[in-house]
C-alpha positions in Angstrom: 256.1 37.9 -4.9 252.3 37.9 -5.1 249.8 39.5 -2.6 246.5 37.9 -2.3 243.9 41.3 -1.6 242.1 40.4 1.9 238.2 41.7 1.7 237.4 44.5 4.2 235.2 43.9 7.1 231.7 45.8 7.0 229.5 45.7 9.9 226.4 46.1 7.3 226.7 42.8 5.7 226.0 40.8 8.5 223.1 43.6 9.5 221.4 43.3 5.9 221.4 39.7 5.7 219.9 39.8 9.4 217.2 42.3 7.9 216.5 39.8 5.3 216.0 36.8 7.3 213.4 38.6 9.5 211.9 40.3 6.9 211.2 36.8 5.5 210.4 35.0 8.5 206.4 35.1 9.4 206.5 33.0 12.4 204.8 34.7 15.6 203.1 36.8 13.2 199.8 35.9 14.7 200.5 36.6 17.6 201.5 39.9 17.0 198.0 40.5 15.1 196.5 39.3 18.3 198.0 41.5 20.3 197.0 44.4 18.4 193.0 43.2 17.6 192.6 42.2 21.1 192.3 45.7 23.1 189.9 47.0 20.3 187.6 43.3 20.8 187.3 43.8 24.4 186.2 47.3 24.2 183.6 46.8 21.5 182.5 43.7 23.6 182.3 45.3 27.0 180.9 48.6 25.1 177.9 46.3 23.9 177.2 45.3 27.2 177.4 49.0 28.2 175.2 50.0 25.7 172.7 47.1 26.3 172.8 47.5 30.0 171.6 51.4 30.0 168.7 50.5 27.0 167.5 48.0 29.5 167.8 50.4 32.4 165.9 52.4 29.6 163.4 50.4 29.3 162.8 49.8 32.5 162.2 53.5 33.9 160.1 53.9 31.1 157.8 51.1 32.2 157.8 51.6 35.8 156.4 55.0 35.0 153.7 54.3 33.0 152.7 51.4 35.5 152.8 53.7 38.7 150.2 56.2 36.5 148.0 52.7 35.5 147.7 52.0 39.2 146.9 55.4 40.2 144.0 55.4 37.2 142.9 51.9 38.5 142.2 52.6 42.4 142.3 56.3 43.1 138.8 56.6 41.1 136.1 58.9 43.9 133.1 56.9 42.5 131.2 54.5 44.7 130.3 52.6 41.4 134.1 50.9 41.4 133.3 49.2 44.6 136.1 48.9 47.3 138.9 52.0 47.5 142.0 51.4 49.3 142.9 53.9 51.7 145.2 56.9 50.3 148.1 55.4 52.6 147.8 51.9 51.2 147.9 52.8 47.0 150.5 54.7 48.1 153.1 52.2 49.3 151.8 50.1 47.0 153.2 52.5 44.2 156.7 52.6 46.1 156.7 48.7 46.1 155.3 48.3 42.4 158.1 50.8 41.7 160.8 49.2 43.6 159.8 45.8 42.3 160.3 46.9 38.6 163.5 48.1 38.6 164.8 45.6 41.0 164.6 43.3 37.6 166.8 45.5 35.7 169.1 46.3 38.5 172.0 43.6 37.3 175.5 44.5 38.5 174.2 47.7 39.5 173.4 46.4 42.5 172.3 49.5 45.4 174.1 52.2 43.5 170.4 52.9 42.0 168.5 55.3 43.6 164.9 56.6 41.9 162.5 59.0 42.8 158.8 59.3 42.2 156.8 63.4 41.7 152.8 63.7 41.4 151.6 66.3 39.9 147.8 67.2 40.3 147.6 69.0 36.3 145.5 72.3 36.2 145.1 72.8 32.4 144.1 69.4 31.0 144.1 70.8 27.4 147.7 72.3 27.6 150.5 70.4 25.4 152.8 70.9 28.2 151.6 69.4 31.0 154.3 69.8 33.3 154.5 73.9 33.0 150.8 73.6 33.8 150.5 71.3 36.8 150.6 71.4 40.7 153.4 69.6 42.3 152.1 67.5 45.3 152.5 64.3 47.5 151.5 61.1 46.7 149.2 60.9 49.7 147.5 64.7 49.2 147.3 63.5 45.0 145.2 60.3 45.5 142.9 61.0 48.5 141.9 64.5 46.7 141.3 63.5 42.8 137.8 64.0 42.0 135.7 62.6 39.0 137.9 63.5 35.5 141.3 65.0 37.6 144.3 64.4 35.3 147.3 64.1 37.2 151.3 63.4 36.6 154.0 61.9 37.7 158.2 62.1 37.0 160.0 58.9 37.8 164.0 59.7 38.3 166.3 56.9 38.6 170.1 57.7 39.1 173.1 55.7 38.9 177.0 56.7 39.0 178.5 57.1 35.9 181.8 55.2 36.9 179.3 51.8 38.3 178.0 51.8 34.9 181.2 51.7 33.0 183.3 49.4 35.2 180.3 47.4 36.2 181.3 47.8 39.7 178.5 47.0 41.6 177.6 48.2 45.2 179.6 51.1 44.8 177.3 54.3 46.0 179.8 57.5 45.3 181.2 58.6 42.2 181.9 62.3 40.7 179.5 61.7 37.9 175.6 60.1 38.2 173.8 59.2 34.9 170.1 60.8 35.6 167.4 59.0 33.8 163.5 60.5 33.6 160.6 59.1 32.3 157.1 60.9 32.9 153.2 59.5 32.3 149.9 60.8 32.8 146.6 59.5 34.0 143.3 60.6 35.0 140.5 59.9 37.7 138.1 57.6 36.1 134.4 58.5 36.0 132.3 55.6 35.5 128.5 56.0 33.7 126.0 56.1 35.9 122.4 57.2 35.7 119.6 57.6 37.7 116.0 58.2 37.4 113.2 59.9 38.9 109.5 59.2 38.6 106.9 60.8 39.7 103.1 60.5 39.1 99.0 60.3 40.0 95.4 60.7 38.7 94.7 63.4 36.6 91.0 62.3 35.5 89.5 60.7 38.2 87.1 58.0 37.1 83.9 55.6 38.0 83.9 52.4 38.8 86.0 51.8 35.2 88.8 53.7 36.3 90.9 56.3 36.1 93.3 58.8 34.3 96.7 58.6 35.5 100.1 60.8 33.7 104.1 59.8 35.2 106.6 61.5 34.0 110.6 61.2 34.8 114.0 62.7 34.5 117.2 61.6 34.7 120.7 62.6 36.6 122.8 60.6 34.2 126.0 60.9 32.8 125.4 60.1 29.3 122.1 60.2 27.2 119.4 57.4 27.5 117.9 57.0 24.2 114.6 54.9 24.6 112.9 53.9 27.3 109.8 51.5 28.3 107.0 52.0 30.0 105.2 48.7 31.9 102.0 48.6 33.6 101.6 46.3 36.5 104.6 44.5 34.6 103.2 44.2 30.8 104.7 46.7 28.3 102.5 49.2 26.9 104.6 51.8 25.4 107.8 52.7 24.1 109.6 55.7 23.7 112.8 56.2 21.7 113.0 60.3 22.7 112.8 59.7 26.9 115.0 63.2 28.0 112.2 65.3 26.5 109.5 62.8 25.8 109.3 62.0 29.4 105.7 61.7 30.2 103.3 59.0 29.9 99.3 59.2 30.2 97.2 55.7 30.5 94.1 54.5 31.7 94.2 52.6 35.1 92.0 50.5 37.1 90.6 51.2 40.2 92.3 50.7 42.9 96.5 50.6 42.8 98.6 50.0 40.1 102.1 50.0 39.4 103.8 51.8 36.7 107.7 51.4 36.1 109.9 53.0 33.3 113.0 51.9 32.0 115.3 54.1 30.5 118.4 52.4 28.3 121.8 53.9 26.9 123.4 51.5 24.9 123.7 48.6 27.1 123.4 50.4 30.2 119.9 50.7 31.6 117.9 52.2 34.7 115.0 51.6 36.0 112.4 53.7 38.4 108.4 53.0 39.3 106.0 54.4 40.8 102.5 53.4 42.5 99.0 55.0 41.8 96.1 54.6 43.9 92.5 55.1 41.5 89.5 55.7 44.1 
């Protein structure tokens, strides 16, 4: 009698040959890389936005600031020489709409949840490398209307945004537990314009006959730079030159009898100014 030997079951066989297939079997496997790549894509993506959003915001506080000092220098000048000065009042709501109107162009998604702030500073020690340790805090109104001739003044622009607005780009959103604080700070002074006036002031010193006389001007100057040459005209003709006028400032010629004009004219570079004066000969 023969006995055929049955083969034992083993649950492992059908398992390793399962193993097999699916380690051979690549289909879906795109997919899965997909999967995996996609999270790390969007944060790098939405992380450059991020990143480009708060350079421009940057960018932005950084030039609001230096235009709020540029307007100051421009129209807060005490000279008469610059023509018309808007009232103290008037530059300064136009500096809180020049500011408002530069960051509204940056403002994106961010929508109200930016807030900014604008200090003047009057500075007391011009030559100090820290200007902010050595500087007057003040108001916009008491800064402009008191700046004399050469004042250097300040100013700190603040801008803040929540932290949680900028990340999520949720816009409108005006409380958070964490506020991104940006500062920028400029400087600026009071503009002092040349100017330069003369004086001129003369008579006879010889008096004459019937030829003539002796007459001597001479002339000074409240200027703020240096004249460096200076003519002198005689009823309107040019008789003399002078290329010292602050301390060669006096002039003797013969006139006729009865009046004649004499007029000097002082130049500084291109800048001249001009006096005259009459002299009566008996």
């Amino acid at each position: 009698m023969s006995t055929e030997r049955r083969p034992r079951f083993s649950i492992w066989r059908p398992l390793r040959a399962l193993l097999r297939r699916f380690a051979g079997d690549e289909r879906g496997a795109e997919l899965v890389q997909f999967a995996v790549v996609l999270p790390i894509l969007i944060t790098l993506v939405w992380s450059s936005f991020e990143i480009y959003q708060l350079a421009t915001l940057r960018a932005a506080v950084r030039t609001s600031a230096s235009q709020i000092a540029r307007y100051i220098t421009g129209y807060a000048a005490a000279q008469p020489e610059i023509g018309y000065v808007p009232p103290a009042g008037d530059i300064c709501n136009n500096i809180l709409d020049l500011t408002a109107r530069s960051l509204d162009e940056y403002r994106g998604p961010l929508d109200d949840s930016l807030s900014w702030q604008v200090q003047f500073y009057l500075i007391s020690d011009p030559k100090s490398s820290r200007w902010v340790n050595n500087a007057i805090e003040t108001d916009c109104m008491s800064l402009v209307s008191g700046m004399q001739c050469n004042d250097q003044f300040g100013i700190r622009l603040t801008t803040s945004v929540p932290w949680r607005t900028v990340i999520f780009g949720v816009g409108g959103n005006t409380t958070s537990d964490w506020t991104l604080n940006m500062t920028e700070t400029a400087i600026g002074a009071s503009p002092c314009l040349p100017y330069c006036s003369m004086y001129l002031g003369g008579g006879v010193v010889v008096p004459g006959g019937p030829e003539g006389c002796i007459a001597e001007v001479c002339w000074g100057f409240d200027c703020s730079y240096q004249p460096d040459r200076a003519e002198i005209y005689v009823d309107g003709v040019l008789v003399s030159e002078t290329y010292n006028p602050v301390f060669d400032n006096c002039y003797r010629t013969e006139v006729p009898v009865g009046l004649t004009e004499i007029k000097v004219t002082a130049y500084g570079g291109k800048r001249e100014t001009t006096s005259s004066v009459t002299i009566r000969c008996p």
